[in-house]
DRENTORKOL-3810 file (N, C-alpha, C; in nm, 4 decimals):
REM DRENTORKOL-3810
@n.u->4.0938; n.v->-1.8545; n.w->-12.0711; ca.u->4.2110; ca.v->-1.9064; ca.w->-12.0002; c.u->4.2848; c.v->-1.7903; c.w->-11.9348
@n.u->4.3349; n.v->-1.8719; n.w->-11.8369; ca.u->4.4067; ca.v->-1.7059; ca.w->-11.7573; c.u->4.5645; c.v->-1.7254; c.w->-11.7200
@n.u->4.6132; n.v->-1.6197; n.w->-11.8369; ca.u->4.7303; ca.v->-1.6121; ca.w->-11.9022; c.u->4.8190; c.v->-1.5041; c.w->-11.7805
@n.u->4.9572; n.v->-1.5512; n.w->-11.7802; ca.u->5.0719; ca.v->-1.4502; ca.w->-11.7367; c.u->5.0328; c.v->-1.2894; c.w->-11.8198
@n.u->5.0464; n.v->-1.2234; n.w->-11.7554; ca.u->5.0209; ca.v->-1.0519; ca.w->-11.7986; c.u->5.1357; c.v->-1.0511; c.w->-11.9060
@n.u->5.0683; n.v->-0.9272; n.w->-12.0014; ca.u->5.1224; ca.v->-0.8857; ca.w->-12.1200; c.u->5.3287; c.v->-0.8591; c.w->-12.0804
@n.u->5.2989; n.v->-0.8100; n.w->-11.9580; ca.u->5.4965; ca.v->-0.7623; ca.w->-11.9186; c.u->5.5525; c.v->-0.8514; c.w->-11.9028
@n.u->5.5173; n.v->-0.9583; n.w->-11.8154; ca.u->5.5422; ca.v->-1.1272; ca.w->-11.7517; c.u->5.6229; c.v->-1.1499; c.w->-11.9522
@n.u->5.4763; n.v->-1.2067; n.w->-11.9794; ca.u->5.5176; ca.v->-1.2642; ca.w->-12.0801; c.u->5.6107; c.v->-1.2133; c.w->-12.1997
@n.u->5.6475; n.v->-1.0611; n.w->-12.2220; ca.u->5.7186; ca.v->-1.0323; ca.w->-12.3042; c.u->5.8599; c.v->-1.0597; c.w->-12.1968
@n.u->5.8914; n.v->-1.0289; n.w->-12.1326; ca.u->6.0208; ca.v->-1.0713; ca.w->-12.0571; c.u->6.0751; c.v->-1.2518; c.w->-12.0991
@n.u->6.0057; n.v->-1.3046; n.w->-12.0504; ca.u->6.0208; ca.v->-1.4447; ca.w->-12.0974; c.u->5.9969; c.v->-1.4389; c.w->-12.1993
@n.u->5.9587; n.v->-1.4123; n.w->-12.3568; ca.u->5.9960; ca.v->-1.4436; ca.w->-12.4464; c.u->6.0851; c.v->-1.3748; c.w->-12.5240
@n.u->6.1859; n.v->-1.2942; n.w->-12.4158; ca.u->6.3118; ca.v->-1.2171; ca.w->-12.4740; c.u->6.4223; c.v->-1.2963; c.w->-12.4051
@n.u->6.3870; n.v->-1.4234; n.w->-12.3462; ca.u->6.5099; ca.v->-1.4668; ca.w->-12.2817; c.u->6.5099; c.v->-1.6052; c.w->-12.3686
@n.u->6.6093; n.v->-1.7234; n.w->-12.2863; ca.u->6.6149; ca.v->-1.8437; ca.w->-12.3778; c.u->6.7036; c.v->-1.9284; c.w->-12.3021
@n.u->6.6991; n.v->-1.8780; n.w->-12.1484; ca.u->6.7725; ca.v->-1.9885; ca.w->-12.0669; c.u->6.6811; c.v->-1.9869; c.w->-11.9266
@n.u->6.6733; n.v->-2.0640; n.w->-11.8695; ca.u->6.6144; ca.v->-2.0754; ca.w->-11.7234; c.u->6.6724; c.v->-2.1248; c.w->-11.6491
@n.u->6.6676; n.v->-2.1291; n.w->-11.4948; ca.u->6.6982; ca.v->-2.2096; ca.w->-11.3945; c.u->6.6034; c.v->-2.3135; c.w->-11.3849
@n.u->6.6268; n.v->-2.4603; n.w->-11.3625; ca.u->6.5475; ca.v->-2.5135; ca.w->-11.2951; c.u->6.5832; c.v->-2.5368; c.w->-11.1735
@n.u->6.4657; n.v->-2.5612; n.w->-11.0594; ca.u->6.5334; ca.v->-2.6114; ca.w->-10.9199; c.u->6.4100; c.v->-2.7497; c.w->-10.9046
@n.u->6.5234; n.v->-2.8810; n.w->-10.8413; ca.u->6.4390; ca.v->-2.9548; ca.w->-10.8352; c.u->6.4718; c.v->-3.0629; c.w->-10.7235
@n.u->6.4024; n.v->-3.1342; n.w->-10.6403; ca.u->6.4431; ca.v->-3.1712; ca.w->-10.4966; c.u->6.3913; c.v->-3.3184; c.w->-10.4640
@n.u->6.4495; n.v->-3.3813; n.w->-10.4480; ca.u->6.4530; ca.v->-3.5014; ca.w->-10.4333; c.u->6.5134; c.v->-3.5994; c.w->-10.3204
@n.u->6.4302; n.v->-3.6848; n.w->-10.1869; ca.u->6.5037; ca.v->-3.7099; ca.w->-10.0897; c.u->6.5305; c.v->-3.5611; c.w->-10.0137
@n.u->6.4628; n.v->-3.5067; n.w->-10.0301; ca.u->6.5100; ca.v->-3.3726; ca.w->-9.9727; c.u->6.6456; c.v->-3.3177; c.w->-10.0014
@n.u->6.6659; n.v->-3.3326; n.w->-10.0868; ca.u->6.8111; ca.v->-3.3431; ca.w->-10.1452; c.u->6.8033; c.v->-3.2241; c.w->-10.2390
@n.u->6.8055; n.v->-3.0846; n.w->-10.2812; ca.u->6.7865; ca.v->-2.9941; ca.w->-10.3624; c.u->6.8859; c.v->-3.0056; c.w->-10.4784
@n.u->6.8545; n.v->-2.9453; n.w->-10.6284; ca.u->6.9230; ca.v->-2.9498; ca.w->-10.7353; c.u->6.8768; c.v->-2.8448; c.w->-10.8049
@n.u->6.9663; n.v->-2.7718; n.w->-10.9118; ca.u->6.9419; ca.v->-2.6883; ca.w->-11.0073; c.u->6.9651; c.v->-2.7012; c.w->-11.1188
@n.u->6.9619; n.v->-2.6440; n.w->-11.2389; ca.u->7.0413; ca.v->-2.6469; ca.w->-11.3975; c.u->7.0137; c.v->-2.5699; c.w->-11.4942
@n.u->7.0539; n.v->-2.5380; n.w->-11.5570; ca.u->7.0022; ca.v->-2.4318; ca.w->-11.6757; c.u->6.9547; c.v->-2.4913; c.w->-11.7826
@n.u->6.8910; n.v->-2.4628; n.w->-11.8715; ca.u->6.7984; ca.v->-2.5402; ca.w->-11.9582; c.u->6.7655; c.v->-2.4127; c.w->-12.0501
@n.u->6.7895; n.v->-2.4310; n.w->-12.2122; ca.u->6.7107; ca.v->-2.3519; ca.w->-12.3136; c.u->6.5988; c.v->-2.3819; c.w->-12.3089
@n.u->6.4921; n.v->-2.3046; n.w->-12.3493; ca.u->6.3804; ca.v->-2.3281; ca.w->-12.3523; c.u->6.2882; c.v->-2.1979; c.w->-12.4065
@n.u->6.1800; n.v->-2.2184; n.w->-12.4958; ca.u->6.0803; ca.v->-2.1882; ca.w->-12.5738; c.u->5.9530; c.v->-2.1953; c.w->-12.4744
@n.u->5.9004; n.v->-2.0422; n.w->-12.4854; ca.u->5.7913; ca.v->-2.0527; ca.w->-12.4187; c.u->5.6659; c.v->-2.0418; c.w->-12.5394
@n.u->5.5546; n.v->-2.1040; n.w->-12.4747; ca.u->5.4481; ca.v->-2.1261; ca.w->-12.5895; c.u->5.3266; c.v->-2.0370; c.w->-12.5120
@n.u->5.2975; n.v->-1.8704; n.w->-12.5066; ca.u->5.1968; ca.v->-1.8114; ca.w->-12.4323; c.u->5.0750; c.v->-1.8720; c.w->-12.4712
@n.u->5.0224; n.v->-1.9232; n.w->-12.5711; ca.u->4.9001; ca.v->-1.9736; ca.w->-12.6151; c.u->4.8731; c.v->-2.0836; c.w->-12.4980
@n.u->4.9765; n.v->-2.1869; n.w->-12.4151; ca.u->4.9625; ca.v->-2.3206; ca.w->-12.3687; c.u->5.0647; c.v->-2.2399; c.w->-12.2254
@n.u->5.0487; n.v->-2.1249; n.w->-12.1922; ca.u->5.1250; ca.v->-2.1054; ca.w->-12.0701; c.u->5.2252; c.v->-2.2573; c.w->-12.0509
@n.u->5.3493; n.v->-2.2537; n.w->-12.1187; ca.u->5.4386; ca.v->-2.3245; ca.w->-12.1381; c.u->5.5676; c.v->-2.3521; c.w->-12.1819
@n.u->5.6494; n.v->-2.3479; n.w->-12.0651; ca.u->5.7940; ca.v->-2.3666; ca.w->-12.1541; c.u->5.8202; c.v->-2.5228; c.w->-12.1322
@n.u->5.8833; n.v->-2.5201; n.w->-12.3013; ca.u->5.8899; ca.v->-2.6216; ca.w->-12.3453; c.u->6.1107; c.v->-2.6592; c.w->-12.3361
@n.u->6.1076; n.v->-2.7158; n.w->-12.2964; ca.u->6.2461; ca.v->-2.7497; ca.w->-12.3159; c.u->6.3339; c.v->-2.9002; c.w->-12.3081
@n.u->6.4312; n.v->-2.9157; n.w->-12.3669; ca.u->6.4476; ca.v->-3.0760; ca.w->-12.4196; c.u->6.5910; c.v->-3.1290; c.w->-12.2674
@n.u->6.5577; n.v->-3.2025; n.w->-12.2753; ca.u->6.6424; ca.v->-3.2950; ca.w->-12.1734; c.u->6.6483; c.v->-3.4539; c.w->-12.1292
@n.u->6.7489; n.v->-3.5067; n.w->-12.1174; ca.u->6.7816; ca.v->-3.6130; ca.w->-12.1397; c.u->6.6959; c.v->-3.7150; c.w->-12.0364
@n.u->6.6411; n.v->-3.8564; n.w->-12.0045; ca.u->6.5986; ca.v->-3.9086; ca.w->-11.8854; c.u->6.6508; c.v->-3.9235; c.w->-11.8259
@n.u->6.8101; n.v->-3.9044; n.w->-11.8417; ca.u->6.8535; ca.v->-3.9737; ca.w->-11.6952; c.u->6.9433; c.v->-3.8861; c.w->-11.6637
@n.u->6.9322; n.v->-3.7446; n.w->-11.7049; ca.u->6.9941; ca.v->-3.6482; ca.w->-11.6149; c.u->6.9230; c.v->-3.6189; c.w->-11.4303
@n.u->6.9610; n.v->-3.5600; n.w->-11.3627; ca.u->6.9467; ca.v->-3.5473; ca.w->-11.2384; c.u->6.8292; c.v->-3.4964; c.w->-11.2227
@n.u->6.8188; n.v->-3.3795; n.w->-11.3159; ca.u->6.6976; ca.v->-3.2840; ca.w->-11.2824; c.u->6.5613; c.v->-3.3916; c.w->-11.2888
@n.u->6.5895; n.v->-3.4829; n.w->-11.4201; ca.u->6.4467; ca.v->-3.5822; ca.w->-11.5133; c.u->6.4367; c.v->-3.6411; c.w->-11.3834
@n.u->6.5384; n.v->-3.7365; n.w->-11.3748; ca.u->6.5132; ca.v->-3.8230; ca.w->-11.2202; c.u->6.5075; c.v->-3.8293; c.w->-11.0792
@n.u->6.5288; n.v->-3.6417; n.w->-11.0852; ca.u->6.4712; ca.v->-3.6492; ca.w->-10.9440; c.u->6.2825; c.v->-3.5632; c.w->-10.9970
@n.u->6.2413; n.v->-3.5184; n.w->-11.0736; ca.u->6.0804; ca.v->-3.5022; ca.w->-11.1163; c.u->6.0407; c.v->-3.5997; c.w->-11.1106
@n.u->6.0629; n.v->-3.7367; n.w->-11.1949; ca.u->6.0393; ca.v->-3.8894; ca.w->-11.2125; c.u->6.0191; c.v->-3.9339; c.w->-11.0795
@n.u->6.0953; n.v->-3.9465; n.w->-10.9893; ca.u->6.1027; ca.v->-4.0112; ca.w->-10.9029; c.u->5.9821; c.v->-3.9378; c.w->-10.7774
@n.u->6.0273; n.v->-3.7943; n.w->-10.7961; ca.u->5.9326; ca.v->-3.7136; ca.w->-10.6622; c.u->5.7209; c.v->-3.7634; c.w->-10.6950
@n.u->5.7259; n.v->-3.7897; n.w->-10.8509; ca.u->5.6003; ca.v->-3.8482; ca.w->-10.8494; c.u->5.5191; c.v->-3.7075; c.w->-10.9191
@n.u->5.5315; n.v->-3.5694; n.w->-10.8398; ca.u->5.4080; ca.v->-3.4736; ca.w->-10.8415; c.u->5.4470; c.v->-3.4360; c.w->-10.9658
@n.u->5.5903; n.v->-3.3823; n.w->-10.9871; ca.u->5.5965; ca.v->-3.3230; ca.w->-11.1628; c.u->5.6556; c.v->-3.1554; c.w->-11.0664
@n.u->5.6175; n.v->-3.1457; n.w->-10.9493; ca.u->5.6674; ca.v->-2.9828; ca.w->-10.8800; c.u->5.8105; c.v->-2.9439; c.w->-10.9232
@n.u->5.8565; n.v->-2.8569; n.w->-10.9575; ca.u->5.9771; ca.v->-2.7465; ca.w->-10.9571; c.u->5.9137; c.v->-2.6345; c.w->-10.9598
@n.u->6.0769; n.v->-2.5602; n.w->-10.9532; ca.u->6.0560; ca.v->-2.4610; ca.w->-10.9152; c.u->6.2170; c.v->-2.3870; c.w->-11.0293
@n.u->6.1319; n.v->-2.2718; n.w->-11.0632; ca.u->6.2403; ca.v->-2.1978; ca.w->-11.1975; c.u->6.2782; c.v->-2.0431; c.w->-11.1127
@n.u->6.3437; n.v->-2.0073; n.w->-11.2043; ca.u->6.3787; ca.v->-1.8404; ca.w->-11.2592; c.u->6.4672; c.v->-1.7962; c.w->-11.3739
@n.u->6.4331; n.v->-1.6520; n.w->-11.4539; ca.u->6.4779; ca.v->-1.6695; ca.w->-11.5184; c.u->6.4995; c.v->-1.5035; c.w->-11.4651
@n.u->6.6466; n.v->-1.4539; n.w->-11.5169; ca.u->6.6900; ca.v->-1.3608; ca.w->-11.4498; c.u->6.7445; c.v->-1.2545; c.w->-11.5988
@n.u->6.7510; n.v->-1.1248; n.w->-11.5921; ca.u->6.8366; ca.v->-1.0286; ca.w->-11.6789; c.u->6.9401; c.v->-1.0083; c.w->-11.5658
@n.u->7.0083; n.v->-1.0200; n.w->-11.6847; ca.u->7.1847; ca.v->-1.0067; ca.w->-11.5856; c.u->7.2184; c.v->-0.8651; c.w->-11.6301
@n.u->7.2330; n.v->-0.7931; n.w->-11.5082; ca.u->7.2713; ca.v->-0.6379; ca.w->-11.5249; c.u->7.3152; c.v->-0.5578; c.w->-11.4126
@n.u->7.4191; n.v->-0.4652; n.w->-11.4150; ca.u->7.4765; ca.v->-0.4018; ca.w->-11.3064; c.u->7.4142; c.v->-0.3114; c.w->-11.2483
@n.u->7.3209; n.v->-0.2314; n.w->-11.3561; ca.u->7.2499; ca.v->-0.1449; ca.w->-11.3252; c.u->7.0872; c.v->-0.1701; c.w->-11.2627
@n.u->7.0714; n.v->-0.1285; n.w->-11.1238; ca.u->6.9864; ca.v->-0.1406; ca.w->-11.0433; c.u->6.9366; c.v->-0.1149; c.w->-11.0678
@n.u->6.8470; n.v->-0.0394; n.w->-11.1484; ca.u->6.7200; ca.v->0.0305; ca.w->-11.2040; c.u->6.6569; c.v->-0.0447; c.w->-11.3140
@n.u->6.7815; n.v->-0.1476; n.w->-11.4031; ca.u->6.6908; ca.v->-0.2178; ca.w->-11.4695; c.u->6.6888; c.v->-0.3449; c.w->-11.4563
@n.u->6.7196; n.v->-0.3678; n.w->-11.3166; ca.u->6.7048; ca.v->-0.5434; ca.w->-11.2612; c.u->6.5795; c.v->-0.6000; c.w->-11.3234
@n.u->6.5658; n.v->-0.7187; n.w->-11.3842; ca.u->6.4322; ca.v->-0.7443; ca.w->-11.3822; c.u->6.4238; c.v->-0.9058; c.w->-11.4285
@n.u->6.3576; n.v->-0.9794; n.w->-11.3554; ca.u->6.3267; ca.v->-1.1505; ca.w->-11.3474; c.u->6.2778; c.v->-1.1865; c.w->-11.3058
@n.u->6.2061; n.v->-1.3222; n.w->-11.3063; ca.u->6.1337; ca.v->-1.3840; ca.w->-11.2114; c.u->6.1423; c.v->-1.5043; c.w->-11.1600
@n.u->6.0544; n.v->-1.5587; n.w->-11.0980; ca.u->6.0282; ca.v->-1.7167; ca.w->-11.0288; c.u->5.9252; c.v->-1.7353; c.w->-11.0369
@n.u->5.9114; n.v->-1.8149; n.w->-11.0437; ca.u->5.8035; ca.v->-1.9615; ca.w->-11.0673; c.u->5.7837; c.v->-2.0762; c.w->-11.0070
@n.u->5.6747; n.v->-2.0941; n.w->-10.9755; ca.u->5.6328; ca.v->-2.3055; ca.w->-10.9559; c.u->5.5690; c.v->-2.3462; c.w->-11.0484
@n.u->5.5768; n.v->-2.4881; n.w->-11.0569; ca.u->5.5090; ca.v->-2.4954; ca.w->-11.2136; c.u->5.4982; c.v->-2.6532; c.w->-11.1510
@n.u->5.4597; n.v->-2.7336; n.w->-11.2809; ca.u->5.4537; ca.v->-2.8660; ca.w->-11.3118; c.u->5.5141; c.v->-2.9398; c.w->-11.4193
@n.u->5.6303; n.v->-3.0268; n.w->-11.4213; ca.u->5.7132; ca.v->-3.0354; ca.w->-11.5056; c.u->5.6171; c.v->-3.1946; c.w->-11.5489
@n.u->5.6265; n.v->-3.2045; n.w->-11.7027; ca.u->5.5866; ca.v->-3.3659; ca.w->-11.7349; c.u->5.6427; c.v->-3.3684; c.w->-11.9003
@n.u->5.6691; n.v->-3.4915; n.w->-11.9476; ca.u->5.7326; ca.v->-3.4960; ca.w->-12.0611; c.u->5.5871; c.v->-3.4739; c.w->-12.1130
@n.u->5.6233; n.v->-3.4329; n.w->-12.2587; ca.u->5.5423; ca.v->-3.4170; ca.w->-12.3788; c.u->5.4773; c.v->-3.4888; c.w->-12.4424
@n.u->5.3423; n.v->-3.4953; n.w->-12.5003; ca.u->5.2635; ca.v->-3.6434; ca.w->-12.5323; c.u->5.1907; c.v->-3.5880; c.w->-12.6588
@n.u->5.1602; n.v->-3.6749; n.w->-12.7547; ca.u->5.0317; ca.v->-3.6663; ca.w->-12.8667; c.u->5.0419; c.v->-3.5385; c.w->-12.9439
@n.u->4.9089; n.v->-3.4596; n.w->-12.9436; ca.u->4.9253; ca.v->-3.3417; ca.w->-13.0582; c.u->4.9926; c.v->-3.2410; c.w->-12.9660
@n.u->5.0011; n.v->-3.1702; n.w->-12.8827; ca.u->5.0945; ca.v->-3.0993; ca.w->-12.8041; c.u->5.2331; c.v->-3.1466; c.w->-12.8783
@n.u->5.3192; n.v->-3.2350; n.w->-12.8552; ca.u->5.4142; ca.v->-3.2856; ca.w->-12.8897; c.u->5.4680; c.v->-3.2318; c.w->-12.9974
@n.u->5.4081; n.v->-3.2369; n.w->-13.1530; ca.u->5.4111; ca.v->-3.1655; ca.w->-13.2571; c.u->5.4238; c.v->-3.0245; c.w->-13.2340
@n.u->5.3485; n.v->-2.9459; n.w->-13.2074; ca.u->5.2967; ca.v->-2.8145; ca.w->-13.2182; c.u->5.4725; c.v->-2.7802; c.w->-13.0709
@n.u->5.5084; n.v->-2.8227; n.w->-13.0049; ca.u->5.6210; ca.v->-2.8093; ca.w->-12.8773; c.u->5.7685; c.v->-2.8441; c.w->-12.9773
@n.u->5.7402; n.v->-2.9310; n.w->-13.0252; ca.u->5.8699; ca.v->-2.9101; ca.w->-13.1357; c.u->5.8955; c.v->-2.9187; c.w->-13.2420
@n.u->5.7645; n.v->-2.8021; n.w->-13.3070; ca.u->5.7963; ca.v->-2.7398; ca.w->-13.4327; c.u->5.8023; c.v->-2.6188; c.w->-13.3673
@n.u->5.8020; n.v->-2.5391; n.w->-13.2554; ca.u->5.8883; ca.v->-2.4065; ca.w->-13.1772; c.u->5.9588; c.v->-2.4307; c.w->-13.1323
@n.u->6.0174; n.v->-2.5431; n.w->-13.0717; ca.u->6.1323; ca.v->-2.5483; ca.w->-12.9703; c.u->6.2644; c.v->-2.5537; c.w->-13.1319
@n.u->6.2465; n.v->-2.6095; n.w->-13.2242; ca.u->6.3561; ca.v->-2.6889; ca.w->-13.3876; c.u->6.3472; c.v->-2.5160; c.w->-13.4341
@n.u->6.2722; n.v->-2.4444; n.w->-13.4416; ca.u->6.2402; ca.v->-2.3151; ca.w->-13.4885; c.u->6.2977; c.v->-2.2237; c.w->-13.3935
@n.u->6.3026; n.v->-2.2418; n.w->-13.2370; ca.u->6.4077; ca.v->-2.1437; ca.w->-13.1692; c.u->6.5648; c.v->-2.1872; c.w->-13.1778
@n.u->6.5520; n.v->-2.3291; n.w->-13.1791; ca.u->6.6891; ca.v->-2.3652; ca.w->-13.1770; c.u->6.7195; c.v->-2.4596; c.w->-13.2654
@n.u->6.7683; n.v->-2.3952; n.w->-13.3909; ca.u->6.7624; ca.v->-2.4862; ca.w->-13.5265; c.u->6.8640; c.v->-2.6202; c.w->-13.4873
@n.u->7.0136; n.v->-2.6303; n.w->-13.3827; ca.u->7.1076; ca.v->-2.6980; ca.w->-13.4112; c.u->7.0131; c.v->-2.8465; c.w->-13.3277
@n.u->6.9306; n.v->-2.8103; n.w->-13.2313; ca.u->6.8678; ca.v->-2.8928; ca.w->-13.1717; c.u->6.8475; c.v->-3.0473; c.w->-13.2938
@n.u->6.8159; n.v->-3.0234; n.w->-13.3773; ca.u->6.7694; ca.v->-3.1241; ca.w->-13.4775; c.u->6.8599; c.v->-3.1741; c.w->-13.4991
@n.u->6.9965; n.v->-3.1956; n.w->-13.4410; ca.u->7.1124; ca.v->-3.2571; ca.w->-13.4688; c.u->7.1392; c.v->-3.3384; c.w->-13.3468
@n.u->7.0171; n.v->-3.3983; n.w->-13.2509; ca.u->7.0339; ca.v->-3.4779; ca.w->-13.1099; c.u->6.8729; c.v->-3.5205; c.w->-13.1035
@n.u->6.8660; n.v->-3.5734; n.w->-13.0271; ca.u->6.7884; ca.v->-3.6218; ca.w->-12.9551; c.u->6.6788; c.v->-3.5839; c.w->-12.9079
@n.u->6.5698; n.v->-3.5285; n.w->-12.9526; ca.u->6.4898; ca.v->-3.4034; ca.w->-12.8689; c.u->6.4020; c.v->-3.5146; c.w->-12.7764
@n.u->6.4175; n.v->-3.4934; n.w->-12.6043; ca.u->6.3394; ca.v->-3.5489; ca.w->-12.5076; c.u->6.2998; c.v->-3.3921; c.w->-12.4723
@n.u->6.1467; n.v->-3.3898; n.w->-12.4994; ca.u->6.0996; ca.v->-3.3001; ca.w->-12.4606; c.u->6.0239; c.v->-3.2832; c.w->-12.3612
@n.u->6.0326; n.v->-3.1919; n.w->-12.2766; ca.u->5.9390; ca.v->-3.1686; ca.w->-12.1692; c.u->5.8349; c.v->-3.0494; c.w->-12.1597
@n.u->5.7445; n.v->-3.0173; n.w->-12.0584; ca.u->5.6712; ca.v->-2.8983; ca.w->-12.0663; c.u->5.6760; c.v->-2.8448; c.w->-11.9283
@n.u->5.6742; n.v->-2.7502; n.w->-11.8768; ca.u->5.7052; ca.v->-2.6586; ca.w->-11.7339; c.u->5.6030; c.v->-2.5750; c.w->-11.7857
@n.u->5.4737; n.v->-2.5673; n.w->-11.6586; ca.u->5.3281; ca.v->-2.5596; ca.w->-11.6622; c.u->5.3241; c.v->-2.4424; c.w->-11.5777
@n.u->5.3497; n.v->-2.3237; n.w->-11.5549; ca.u->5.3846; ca.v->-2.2428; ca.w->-11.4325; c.u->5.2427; c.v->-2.2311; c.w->-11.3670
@n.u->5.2342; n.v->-2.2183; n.w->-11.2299; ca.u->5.1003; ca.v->-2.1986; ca.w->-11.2028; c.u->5.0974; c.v->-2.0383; c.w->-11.0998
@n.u->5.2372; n.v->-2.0391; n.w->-11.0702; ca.u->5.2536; ca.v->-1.8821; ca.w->-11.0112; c.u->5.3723; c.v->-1.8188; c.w->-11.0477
@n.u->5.4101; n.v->-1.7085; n.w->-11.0740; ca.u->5.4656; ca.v->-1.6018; ca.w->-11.1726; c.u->5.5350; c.v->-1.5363; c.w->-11.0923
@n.u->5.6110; n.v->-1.4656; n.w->-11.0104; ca.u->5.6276; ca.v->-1.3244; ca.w->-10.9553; c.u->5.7510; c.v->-1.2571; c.w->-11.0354
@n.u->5.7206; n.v->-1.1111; n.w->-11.0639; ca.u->5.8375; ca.v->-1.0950; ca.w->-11.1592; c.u->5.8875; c.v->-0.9759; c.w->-11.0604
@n.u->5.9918; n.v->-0.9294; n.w->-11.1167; ca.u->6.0442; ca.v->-0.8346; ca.w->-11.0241; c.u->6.0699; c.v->-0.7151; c.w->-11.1473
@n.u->6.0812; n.v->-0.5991; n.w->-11.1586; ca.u->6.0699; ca.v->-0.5238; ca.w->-11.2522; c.u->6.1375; c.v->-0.3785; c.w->-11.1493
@n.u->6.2573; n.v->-0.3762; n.w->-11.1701; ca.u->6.2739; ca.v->-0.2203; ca.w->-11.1111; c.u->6.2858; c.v->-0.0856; c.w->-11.2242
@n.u->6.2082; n.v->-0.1524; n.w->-11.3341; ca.u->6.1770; ca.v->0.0129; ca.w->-11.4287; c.u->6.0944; c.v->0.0645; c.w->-11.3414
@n.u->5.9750; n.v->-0.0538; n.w->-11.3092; ca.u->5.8855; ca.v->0.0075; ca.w->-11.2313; c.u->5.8927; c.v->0.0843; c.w->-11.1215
@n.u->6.0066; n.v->0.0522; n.w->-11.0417; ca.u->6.0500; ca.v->0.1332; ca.w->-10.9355; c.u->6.1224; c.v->-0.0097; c.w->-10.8427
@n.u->6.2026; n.v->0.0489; n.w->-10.7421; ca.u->6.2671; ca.v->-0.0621; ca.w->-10.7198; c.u->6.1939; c.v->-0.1582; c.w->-10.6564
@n.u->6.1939; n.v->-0.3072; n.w->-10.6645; ca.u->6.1842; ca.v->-0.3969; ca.w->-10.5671; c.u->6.0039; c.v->-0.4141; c.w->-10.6185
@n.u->5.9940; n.v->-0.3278; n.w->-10.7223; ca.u->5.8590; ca.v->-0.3352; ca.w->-10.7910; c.u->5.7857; c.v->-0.5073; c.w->-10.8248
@n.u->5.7109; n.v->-0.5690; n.w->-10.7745; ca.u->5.6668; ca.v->-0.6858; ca.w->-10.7948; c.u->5.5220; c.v->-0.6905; c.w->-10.8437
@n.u->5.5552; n.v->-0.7696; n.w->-10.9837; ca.u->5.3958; ca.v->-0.8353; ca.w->-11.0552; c.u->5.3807; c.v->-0.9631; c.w->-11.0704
@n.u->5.2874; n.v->-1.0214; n.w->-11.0028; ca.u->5.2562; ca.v->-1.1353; ca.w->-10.9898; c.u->5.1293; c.v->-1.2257; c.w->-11.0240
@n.u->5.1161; n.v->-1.3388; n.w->-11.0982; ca.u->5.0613; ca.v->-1.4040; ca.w->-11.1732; c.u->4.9799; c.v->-1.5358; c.w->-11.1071
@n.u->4.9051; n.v->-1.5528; n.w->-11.0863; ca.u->4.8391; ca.v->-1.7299; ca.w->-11.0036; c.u->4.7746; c.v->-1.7777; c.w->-11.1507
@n.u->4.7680; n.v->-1.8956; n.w->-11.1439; ca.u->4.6774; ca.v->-1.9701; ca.w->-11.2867; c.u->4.5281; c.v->-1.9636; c.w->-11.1781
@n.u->4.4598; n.v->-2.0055; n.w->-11.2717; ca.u->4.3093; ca.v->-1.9936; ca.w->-11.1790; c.u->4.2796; c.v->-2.1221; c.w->-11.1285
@n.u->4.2521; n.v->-2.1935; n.w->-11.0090; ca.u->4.2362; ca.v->-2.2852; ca.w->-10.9529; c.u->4.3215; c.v->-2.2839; c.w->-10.8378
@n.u->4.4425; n.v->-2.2421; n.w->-10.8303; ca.u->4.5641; ca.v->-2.2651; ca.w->-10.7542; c.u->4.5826; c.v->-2.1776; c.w->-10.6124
END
């Protein structure tokens, strides 16, 4: 299977919030969302309600397309570093389901006190931005098929 690179993926699993962006009617939307990434299933997993904006405009567009980022917030230019993504958003089904929230109850213990509607965000392209590397430094990720 062909996984986000070793840097990709330690970045995202030092964070625990994302952007989503999602468009509907041609109508664009965003939101922030906790979320648990699963590198074994190139997957963040994160819980949300059906009839928030983001669910029903994915629901409705049919394909499952968004589009993320997840950013380090910092003044200092040298250690900017985040990325973006397209992916495929679809709620959670069968044995996946289990194995998505016994990590998602394990990153976020209070979660078990609501409702968990879980979803999965499938990324299929990566670009990260990394200015340790030098500025404006970009590593970038495709899934294989895409």
């Amino acid at each position: 299977m062909n996984l986000p690179g070793k840097r990709i993926v330690t970045f995202i699993r030092k964070h625990h919030i994302l952007t989503l962006a999602t468009v509907h009617d041609q109508i664009p939307w965003c939101c922030t969302l906790f979320y648990v990434y699963l590198p074994e299933q190139n997957l963040f997993v994160v819980t949300s309600d059906p009839d928030t904006r983001h669910i029903t405009d994915v629901v409705a567009g049919g394909s499952g397309r968004v589009a993320g980022a997840i950013a380090l917030e910092t003044k200092i230019i040298g250690r900017i570093r985040g990325i973006q993504f397209t992916a495929t958003m679809s709620p959670l089904q069968d044995d996946l389901m289990q194995i998505c929230k016994t990590a998602y109850l394990k990153r976020f213990p209070v979660a078990r006190f609501t409702t968990l509607y879980l979803w999965g965000i499938e990324p299929d392209l990566i670009k990260m931005t990394d200015n340790r590397l030098g500025f404006g430094k970009k590593l970038y990720w495709r899934k294989e098929g895409t």
